[in-house]
N, C-alpha and C positions, 0 to 999 in steps of 0.2 A: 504494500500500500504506500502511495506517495502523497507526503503531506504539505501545505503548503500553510506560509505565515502571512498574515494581513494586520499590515496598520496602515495609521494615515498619522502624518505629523501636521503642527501648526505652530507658530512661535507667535507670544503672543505680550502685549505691553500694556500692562494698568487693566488686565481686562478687554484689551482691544485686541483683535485678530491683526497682528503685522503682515506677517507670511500663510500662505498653506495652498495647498498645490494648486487650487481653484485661481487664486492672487497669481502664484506664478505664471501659470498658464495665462492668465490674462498681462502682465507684464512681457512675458515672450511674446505674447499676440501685437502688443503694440510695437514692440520694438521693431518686427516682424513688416508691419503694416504701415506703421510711421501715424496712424490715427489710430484714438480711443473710439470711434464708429466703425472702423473696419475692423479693428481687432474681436469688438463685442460681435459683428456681425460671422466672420470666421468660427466664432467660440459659440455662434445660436445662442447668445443670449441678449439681453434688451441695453440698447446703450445705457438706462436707464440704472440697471443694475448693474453693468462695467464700472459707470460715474461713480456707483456707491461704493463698490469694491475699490477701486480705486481711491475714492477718499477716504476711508477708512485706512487704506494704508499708507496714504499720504500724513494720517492723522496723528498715526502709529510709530510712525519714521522718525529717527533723529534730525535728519533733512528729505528735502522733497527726491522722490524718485523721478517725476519725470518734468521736463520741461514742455509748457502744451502754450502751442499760437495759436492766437484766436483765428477764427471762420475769417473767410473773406472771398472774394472770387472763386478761386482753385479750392479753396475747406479750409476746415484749420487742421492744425497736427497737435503729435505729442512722441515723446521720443524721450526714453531711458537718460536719465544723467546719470555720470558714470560712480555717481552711490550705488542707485537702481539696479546699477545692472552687477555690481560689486554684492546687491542682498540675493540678488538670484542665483550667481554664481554659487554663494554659500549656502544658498538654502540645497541648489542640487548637490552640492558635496556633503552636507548632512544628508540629505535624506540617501544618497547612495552607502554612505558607513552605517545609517539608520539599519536599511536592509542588507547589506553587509553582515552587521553583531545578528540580528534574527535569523537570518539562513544560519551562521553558525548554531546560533542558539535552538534551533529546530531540531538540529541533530541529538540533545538530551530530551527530544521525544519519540526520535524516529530509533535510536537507538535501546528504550525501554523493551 
């Protein structure tokens, strides 16, 4: 029989959700798209609830994650400053040593 381990992490400030895989994904989405409407639209979900995501962890941050110009013509954008992309960085290298220590740790079950 093959066993498999499930978590989800999130890191989180005063209470507020900073990080967690949802936040990243939509951080890579921007970065990705260069707008917080294309991004949310990539991710199917509502710009309305990227905005939120998004300000919450704007909220959460020591400084702002991303730099965003307003609409005009052409649209407006938003784009990782390089804190932003320094939290995502670190959030993927925890969560891969996260899953990392669990696959080890799995083996004092598979092993019973």
């Amino acid at each position: 029989m093959e066993y498999k381990i499930k978590s989800r992490i999130w890191i989180e400030s005063n209470e507020n959700v900073l990080l967690g895989e949802g936040r990243v994904h939509l951080l890579k989405a921007i970065q990705k798209t260069g707008s917080l409407s294309k991004a949310a639209k990539s991710l199917h979900i509502s710009y309305k609830k990227a905005w939120q995501l998004l300000d919450s962890v704007n909220k959460s941050a020591k400084k702002p994650v991303t730099i965003n110009s307003i609409g005009g013509k052409g649209g407006g954008g938003a784009e990782l400053t390089d804190y932003g992309k320094s939290l995502v960085k670190a959030f993927d290298e925890i969560n891969r040593n996260c899953w990392a220590f669990l696959d080890n740790e799995l083996k004092k079950i598979e092993s019973i």
